[in-house]
Backbone of each chain as nested JSON, in Angstrom:
{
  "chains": [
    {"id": "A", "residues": [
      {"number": 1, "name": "UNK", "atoms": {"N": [35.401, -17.862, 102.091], "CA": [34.003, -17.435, 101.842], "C": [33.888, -16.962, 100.393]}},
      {"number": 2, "name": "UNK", "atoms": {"N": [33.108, -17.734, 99.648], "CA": [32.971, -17.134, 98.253], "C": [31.724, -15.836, 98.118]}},
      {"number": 3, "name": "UNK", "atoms": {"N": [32.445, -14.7, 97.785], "CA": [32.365, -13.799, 97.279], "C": [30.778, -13.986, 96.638]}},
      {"number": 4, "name": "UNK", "atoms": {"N": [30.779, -14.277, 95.841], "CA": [29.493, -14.417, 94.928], "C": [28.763, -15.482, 95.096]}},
      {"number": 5, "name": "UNK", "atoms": {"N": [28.506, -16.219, 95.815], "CA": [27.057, -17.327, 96.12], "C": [26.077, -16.038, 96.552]}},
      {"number": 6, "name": "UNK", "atoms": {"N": [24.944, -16.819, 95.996], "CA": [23.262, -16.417, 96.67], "C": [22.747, -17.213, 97.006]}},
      {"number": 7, "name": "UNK", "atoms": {"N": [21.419, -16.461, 98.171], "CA": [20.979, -17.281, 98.827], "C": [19.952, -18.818, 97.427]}},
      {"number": 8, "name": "UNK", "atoms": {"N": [19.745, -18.503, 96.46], "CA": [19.028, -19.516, 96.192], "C": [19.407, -19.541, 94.613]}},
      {"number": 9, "name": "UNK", "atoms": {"N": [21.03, -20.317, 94.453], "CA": [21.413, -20.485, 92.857], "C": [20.128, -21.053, 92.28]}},
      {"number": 10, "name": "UNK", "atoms": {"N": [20.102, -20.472, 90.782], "CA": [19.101, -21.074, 89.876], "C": [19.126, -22.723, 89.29]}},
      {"number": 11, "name": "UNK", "atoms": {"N": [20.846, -22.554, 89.505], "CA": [21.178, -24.392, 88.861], "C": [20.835, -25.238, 90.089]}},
      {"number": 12, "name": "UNK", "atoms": {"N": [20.578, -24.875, 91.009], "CA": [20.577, -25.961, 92.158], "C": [21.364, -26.277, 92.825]}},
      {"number": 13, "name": "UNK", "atoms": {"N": [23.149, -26.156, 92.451], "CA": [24.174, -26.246, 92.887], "C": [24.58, -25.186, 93.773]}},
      {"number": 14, "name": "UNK", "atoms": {"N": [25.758, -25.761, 94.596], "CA": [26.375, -24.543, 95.479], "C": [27.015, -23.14, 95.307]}},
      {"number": 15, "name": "UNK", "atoms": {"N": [27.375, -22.3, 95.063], "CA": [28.559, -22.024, 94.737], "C": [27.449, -20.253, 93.543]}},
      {"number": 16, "name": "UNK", "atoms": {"N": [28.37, -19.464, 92.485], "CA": [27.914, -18.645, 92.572], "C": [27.115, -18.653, 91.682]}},
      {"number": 17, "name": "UNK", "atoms": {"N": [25.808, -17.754, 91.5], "CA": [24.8, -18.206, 90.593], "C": [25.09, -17.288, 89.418]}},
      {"number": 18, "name": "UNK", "atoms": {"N": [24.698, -18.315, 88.334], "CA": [24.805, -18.198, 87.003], "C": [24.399, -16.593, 86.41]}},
      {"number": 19, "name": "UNK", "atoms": {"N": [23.824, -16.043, 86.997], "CA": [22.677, -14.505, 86.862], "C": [24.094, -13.803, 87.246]}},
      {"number": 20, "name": "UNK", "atoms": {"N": [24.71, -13.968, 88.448], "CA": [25.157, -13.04, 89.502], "C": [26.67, -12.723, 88.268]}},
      {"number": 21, "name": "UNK", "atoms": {"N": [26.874, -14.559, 87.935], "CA": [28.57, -14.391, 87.06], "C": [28.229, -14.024, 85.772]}},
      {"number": 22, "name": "UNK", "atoms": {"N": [27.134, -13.986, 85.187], "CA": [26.726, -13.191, 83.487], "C": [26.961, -11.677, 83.899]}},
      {"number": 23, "name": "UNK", "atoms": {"N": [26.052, -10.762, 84.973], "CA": [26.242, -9.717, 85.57], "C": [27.369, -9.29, 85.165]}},
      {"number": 24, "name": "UNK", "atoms": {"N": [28.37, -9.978, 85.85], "CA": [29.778, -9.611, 86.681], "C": [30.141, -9.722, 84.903]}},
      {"number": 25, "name": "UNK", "atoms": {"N": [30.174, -10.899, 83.996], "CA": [31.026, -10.68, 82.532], "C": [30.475, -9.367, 81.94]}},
      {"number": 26, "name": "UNK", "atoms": {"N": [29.056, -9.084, 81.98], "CA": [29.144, -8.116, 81.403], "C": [29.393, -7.206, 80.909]}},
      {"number": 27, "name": "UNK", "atoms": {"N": [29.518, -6.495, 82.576], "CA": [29.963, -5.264, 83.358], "C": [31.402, -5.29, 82.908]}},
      {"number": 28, "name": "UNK", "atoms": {"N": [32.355, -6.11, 82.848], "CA": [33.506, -6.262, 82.361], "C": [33.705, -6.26, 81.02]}},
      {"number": 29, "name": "UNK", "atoms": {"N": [32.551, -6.319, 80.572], "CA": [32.519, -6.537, 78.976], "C": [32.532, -5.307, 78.526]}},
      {"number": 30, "name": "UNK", "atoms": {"N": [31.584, -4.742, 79.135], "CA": [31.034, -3.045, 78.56], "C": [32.458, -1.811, 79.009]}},
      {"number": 31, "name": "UNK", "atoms": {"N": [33.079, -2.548, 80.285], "CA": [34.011, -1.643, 80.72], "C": [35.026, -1.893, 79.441]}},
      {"number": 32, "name": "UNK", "atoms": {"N": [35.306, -2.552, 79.193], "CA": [37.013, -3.185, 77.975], "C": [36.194, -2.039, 76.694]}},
      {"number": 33, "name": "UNK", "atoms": {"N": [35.09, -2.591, 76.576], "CA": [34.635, -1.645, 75.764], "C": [34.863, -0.302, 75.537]}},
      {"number": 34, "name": "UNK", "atoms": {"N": [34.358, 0.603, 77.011], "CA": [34.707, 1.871, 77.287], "C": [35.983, 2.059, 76.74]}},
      {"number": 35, "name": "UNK", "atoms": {"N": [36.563, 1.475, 77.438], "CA": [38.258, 1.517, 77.426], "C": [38.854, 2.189, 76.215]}},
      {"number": 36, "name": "UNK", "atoms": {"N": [38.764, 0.714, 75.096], "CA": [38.989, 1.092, 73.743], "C": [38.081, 2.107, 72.9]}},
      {"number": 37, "name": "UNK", "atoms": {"N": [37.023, 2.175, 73.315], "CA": [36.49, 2.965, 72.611], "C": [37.124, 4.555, 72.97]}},
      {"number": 38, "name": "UNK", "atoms": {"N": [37.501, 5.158, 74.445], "CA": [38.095, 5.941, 74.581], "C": [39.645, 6.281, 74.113]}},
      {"number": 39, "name": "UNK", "atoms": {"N": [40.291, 5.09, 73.644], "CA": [41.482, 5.061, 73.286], "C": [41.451, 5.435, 72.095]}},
      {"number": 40, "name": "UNK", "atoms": {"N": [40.609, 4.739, 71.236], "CA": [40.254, 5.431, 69.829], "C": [39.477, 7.084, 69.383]}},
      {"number": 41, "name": "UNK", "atoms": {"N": [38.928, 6.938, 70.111], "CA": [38.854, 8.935, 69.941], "C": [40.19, 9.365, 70.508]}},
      {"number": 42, "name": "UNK", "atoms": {"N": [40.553, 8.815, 71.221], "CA": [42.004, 10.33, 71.766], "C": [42.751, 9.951, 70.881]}},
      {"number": 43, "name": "UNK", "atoms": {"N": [43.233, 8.792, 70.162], "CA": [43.799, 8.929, 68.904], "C": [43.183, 9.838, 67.853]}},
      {"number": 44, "name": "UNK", "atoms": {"N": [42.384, 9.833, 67.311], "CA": [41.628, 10.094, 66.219], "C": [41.327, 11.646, 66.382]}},
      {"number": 45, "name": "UNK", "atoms": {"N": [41.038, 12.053, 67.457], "CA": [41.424, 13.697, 67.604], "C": [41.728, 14.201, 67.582]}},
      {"number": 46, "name": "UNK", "atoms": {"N": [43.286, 13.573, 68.137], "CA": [44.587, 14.119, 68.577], "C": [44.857, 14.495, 66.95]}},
      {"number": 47, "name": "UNK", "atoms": {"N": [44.789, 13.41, 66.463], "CA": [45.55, 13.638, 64.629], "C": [44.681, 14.692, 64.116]}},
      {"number": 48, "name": "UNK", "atoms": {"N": [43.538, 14.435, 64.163], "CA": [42.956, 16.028, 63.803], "C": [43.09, 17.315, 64.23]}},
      {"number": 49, "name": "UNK", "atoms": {"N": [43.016, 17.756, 65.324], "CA": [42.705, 18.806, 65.929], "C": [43.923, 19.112, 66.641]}},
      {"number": 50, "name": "UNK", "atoms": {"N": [44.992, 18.242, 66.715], "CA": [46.066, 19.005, 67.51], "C": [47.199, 19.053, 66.205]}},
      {"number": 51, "name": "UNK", "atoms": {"N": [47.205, 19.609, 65.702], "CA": [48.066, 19.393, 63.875], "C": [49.864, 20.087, 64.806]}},
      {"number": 52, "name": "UNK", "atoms": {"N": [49.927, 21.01, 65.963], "CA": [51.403, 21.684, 66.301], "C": [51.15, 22.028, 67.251]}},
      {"number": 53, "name": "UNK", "atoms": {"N": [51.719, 20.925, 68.214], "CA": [51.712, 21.371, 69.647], "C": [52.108, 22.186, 70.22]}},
      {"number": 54, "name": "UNK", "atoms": {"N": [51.091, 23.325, 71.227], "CA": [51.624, 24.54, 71.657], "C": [52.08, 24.361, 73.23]}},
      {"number": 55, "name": "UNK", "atoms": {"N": [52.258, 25.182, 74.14], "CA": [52.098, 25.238, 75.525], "C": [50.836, 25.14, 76.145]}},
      {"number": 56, "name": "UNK", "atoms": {"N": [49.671, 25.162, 75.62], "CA": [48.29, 24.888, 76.124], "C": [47.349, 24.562, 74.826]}},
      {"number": 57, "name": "UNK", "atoms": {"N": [46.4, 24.181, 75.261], "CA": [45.534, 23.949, 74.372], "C": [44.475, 25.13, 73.541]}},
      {"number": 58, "name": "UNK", "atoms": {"N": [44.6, 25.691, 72.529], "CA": [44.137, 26.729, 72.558], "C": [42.351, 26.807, 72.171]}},
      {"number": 59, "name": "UNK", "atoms": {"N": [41.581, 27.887, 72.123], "CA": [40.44, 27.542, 72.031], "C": [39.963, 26.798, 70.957]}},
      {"number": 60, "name": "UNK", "atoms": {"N": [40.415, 27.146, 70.112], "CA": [40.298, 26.04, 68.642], "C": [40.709, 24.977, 68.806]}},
      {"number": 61, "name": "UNK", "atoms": {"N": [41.41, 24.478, 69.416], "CA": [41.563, 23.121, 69.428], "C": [41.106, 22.609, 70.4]}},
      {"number": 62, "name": "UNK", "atoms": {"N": [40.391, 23.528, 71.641], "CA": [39.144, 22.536, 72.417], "C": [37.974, 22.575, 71.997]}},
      {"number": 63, "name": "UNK", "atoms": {"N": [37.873, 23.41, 71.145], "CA": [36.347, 23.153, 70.485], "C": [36.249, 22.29, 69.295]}},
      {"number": 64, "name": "UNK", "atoms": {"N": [37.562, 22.127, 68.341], "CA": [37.942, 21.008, 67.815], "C": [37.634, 19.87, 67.948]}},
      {"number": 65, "name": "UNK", "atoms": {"N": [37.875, 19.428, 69.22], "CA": [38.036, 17.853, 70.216], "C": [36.794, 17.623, 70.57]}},
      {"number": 66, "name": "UNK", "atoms": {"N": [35.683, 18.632, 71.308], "CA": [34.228, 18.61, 71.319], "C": [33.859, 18.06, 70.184]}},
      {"number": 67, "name": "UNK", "atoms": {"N": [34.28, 18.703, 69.473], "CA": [33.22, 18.244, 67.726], "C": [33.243, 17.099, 67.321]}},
      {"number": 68, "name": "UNK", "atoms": {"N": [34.968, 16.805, 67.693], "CA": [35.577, 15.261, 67.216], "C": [34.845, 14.314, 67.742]}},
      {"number": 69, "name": "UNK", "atoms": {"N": [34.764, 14.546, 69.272], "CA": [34.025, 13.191, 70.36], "C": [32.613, 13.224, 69.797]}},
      {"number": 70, "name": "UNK", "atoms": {"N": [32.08, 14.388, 69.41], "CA": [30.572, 14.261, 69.021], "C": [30.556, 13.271, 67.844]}},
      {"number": 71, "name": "UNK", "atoms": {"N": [30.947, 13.725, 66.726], "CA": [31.258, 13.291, 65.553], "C": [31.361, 11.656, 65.43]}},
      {"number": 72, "name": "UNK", "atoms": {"N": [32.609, 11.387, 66.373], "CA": [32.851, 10.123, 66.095], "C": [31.683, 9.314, 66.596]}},
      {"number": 73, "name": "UNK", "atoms": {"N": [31.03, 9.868, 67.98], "CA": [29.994, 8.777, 68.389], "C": [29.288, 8.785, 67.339]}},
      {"number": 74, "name": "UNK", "atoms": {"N": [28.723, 9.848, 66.669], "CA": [27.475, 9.846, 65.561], "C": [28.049, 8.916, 64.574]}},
      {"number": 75, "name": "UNK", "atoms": {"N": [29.532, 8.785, 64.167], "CA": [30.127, 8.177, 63.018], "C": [29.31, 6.628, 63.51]}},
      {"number": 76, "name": "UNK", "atoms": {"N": [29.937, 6.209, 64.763], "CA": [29.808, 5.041, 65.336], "C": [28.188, 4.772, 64.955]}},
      {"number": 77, "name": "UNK", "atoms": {"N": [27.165, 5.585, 65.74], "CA": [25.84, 5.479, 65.128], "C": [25.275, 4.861, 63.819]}},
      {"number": 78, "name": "UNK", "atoms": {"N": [26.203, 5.418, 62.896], "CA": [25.591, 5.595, 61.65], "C": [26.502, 4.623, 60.749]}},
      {"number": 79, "name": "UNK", "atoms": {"N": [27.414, 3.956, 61.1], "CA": [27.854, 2.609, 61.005], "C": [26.947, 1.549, 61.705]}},
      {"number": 80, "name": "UNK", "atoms": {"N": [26.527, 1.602, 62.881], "CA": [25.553, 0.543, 63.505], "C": [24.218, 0.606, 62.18]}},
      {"number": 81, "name": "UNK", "atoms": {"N": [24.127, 1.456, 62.166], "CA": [22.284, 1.704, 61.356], "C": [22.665, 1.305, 59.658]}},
      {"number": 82, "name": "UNK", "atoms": {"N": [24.299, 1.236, 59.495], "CA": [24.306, 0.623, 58.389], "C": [24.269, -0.898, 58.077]}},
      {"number": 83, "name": "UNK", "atoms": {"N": [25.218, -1.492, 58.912], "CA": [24.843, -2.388, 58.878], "C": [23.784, -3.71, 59.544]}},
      {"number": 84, "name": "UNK", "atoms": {"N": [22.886, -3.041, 60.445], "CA": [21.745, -3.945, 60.747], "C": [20.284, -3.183, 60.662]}},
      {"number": 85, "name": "UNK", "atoms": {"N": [20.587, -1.976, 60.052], "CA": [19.17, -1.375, 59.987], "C": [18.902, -1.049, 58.244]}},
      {"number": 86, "name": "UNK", "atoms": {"N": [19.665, -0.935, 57.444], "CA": [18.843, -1.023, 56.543], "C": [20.062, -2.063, 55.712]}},
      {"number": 87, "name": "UNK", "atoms": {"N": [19.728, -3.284, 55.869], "CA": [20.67, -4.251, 54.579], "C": [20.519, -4.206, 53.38]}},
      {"number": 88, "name": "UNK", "atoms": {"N": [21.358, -4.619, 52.513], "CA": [21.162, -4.477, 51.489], "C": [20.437, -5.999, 50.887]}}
    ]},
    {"id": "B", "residues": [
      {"number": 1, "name": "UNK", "atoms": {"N": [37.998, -17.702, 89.785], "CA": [36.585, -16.804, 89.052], "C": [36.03, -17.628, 87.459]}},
      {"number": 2, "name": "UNK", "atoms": {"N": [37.603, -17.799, 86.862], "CA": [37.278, -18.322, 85.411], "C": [36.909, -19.908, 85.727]}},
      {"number": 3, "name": "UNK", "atoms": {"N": [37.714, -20.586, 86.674], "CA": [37.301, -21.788, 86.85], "C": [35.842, -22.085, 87.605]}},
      {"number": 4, "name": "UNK", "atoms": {"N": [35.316, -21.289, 88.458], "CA": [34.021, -20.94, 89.005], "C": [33.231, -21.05, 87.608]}},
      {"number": 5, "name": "UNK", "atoms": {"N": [33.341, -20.261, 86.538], "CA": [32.43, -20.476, 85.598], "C": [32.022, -21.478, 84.662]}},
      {"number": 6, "name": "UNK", "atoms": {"N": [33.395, -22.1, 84.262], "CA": [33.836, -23.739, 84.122], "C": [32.776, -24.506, 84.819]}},
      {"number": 7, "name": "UNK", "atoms": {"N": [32.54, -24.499, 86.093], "CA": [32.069, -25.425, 86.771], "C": [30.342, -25.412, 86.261]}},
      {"number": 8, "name": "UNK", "atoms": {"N": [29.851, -24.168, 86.363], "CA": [28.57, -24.068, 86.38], "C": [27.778, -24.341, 85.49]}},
      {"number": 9, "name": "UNK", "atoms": {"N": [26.977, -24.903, 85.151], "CA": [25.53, -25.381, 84.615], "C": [25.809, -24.628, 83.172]}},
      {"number": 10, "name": "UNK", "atoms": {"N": [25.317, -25.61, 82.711], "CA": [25.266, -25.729, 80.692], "C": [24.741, -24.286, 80.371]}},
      {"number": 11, "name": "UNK", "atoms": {"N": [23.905, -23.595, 81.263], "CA": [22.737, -22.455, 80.9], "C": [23.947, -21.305, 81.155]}},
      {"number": 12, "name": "UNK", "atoms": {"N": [24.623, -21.54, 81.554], "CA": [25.793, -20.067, 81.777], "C": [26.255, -20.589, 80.478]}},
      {"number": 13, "name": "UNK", "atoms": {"N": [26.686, -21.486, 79.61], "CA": [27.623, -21.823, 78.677], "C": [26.198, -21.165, 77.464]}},
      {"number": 14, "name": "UNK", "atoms": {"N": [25.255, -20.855, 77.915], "CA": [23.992, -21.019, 76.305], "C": [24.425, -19.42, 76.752]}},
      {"number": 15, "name": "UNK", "atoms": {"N": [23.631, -18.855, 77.816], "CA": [24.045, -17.375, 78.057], "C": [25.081, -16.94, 77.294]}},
      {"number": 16, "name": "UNK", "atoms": {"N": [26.171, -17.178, 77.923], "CA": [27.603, -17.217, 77.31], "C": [27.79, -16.631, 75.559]}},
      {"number": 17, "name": "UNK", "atoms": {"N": [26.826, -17.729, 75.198], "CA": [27.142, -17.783, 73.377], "C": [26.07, -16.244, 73.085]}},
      {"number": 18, "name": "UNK", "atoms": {"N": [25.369, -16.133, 73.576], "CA": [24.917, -14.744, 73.389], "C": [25.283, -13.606, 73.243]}},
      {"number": 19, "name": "UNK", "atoms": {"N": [25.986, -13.67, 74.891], "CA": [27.137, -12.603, 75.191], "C": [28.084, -12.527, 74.259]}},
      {"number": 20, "name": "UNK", "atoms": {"N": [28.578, -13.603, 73.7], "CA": [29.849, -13.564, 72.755], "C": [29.394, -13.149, 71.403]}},
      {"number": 21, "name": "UNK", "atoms": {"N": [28.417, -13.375, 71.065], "CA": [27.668, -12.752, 69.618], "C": [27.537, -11.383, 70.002]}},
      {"number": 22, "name": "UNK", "atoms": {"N": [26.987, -10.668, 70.66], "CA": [27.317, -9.097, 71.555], "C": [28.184, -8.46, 71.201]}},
      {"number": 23, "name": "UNK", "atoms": {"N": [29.24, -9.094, 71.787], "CA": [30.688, -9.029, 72.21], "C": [31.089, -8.442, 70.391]}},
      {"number": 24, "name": "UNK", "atoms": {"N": [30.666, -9.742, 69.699], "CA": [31.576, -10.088, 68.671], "C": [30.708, -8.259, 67.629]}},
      {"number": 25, "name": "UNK", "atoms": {"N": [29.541, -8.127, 67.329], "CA": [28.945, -7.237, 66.935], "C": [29.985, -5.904, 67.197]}},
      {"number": 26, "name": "UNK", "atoms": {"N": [29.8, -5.328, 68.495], "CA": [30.417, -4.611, 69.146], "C": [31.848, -4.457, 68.339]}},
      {"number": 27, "name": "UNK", "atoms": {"N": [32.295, -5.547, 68.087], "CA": [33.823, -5.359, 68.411], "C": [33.826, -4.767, 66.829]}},
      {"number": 28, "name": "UNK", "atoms": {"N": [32.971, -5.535, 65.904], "CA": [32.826, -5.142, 64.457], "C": [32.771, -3.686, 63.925]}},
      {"number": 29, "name": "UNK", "atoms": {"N": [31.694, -3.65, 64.872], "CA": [31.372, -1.737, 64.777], "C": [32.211, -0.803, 65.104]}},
      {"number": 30, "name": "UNK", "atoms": {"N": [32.954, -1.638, 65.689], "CA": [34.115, -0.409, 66.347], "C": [35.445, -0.329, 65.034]}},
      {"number": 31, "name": "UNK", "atoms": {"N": [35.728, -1.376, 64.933], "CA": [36.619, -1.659, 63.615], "C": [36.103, -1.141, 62.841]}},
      {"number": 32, "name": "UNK", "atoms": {"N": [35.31, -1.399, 62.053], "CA": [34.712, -0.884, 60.635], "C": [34.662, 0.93, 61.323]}},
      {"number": 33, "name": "UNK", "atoms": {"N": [33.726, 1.319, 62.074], "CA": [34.419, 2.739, 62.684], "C": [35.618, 3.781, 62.48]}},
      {"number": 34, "name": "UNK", "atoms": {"N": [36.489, 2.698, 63.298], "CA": [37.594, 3.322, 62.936], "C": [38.524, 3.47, 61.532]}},
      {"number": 35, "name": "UNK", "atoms": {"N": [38.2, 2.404, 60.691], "CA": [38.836, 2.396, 59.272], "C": [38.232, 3.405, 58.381]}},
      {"number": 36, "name": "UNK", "atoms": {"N": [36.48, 3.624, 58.686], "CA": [36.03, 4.163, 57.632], "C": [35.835, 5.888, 58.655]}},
      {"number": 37, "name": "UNK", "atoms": {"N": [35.906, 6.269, 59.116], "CA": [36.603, 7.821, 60.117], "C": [37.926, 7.782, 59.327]}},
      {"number": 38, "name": "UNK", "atoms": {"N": [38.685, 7.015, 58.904], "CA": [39.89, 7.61, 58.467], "C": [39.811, 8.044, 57.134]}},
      {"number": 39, "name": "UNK", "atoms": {"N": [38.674, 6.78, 56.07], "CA": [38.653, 6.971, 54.732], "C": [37.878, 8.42, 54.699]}},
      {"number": 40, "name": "UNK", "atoms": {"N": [36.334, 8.645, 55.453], "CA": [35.31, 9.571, 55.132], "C": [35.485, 11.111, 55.405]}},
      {"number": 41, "name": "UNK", "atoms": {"N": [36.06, 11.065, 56.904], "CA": [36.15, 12.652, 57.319], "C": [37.716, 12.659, 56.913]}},
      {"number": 42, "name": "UNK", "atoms": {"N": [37.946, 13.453, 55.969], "CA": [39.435, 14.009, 55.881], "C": [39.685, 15.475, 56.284]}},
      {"number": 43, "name": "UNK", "atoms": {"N": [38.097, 16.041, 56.535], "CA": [38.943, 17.798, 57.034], "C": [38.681, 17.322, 58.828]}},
      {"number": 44, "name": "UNK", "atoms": {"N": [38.927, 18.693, 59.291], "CA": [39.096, 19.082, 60.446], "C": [36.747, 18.775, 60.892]}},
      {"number": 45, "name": "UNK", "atoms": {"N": [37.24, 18.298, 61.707], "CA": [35.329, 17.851, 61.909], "C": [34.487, 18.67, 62.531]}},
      {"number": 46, "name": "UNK", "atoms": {"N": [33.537, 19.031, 62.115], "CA": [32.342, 20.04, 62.313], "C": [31.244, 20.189, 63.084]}},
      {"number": 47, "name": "UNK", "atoms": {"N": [29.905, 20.776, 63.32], "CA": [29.725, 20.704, 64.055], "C": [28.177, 19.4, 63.628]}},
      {"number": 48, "name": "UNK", "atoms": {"N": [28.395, 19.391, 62.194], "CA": [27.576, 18.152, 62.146], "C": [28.46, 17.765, 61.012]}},
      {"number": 49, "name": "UNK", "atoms": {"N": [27.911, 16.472, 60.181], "CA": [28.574, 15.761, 59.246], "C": [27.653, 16.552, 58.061]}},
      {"number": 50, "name": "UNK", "atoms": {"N": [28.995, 16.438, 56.768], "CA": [28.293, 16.789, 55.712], "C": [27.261, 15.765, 54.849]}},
      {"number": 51, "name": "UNK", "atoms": {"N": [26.634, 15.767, 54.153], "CA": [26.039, 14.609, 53.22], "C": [26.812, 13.707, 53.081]}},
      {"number": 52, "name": "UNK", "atoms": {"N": [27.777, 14.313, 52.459], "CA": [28.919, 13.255, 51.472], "C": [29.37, 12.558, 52.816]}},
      {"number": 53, "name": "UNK", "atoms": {"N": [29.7, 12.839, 53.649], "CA": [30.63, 12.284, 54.867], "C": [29.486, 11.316, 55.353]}},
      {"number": 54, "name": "UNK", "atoms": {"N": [28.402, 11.696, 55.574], "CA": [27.541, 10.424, 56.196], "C": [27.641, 9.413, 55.217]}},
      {"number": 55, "name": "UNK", "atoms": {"N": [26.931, 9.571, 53.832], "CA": [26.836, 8.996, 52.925], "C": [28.086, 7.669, 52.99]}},
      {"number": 56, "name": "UNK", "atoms": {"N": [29.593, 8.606, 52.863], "CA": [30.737, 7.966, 52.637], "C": [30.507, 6.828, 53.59]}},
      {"number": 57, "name": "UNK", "atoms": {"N": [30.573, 7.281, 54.781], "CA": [30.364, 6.162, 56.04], "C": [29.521, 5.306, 55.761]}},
      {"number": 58, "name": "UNK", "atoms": {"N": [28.285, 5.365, 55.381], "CA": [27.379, 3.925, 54.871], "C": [27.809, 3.402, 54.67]}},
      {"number": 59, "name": "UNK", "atoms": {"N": [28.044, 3.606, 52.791], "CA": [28.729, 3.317, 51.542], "C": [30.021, 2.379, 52.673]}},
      {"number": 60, "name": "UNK", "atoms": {"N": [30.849, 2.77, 52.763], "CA": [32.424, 2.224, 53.343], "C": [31.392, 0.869, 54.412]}},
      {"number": 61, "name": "UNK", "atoms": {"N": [31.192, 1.077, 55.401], "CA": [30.815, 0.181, 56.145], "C": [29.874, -1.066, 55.367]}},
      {"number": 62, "name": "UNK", "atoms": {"N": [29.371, -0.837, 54.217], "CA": [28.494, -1.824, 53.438], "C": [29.672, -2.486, 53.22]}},
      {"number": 63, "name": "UNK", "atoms": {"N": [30.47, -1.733, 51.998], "CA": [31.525, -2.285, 51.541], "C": [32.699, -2.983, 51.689]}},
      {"number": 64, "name": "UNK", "atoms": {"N": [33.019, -2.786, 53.136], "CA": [34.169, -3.645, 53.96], "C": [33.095, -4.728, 54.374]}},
      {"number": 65, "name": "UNK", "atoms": {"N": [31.751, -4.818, 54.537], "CA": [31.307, -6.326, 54.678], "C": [31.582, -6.949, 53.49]}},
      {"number": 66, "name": "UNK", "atoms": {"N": [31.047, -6.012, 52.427], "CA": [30.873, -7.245, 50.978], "C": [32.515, -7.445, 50.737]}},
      {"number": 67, "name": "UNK", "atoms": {"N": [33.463, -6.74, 51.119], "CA": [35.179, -7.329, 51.1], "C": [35.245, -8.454, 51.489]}},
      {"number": 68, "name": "UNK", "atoms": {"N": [34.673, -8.529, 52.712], "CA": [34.919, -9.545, 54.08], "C": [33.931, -10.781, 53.174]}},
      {"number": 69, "name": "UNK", "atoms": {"N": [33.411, -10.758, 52.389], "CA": [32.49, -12.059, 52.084], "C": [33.087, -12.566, 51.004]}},
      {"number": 70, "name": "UNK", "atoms": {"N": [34.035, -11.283, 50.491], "CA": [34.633, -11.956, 48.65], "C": [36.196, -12.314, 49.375]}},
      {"number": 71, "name": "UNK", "atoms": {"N": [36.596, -12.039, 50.587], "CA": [37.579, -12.466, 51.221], "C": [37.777, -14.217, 51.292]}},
      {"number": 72, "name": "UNK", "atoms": {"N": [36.408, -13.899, 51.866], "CA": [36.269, -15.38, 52.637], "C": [35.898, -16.395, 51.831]}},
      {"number": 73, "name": "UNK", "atoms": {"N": [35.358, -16.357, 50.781], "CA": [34.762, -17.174, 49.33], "C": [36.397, -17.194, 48.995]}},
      {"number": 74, "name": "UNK", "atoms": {"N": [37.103, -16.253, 48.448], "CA": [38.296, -16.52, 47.783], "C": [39.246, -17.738, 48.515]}},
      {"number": 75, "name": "UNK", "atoms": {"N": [39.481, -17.32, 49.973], "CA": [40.347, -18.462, 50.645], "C": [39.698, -19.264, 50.952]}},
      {"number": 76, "name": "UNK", "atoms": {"N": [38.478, -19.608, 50.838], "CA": [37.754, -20.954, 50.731], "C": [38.025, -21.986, 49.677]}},
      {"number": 77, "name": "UNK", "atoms": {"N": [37.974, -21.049, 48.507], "CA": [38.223, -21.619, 46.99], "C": [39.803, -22.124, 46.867]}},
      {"number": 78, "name": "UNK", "atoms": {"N": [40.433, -21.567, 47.975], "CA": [41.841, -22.004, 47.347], "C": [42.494, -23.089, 48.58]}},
      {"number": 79, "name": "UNK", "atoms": {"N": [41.461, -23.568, 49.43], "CA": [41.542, -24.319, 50.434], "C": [41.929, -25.869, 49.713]}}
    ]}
  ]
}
């Protein structure tokens, strides 16, 4: 039994519709995304904000890591708005 | 699953090229991101960005395109 057919594919053919398998890449697309994008802040924090590892994390260096995750998304932001919002 | 998509209608393959221009954007922003976070913020990061640090980030992200274009002209020329 295939998993992904609907009742009324758009191509006319049997089998799973074209809407249902773009969906499904997406969703997989945006997840790989997540992924790395989370891999790259816990790098990029870590080198900042954890400079000598203690037995716990101390308050400065969780409010550190807050700032970092903020930061970098805004970095990310403001790289997007550079290059397709104002070109040169 | 991958061969399921193989099979299906030309309009998943046009979709497709969309998604992959997406894809490909995405993947840019994240690169250029991470290279120019290493050049711009060198202190410990705050609770907003300074001038210079936004600024830097533009500036850097313009500039690794116009690299990427005198890159690609150069090994063209020596093709």
């Amino acid at each position: 039994m295939d998993p992904f057919s609907s009742p009324a594919p758009s191509n006319g053919s049997s089998g799973p519709s074209t809407e249902a398998l773009m969906d499904q890449v997406k969703a997989q697309l945006a997840q790989a995304y997540a992924e790395e994008f989370l891999e790259t802040v816990r790098s990029k924090c870590f080198s900042k904000c954890i400079t000598k590892p203690g037995t716990g994390l101390s308050g400065s260096e969780s409010s550190c890591i807050s700032r970092c995750v903020e930061r970098y998304i805004e970095a990310t932001r403001i790289i997007g708005q550079a290059l397709f919002n104002s070109p040169r | 699953m991958i061969i399921n998509m193989l099979k299906t209608s030309h309009q998943l393959v046009h979709i497709s090229h969309q998604e992959k221009q997406k894809a490909m954007v995405s993947e840019m922003v994240g690169k250029i991101t991470n290279v120019c976070w290493d050049k711009c913020i060198t202190s410990t990061p705050g609770s907003k960005f300074s001038s210079s640090e936004s600024t830097c980030l533009t500036n850097c992200a313009q500039r690794y395109v116009d690299m990427s274009v005198l890159i690609m002209k150069r090994f063209q020329s020596m093709q």
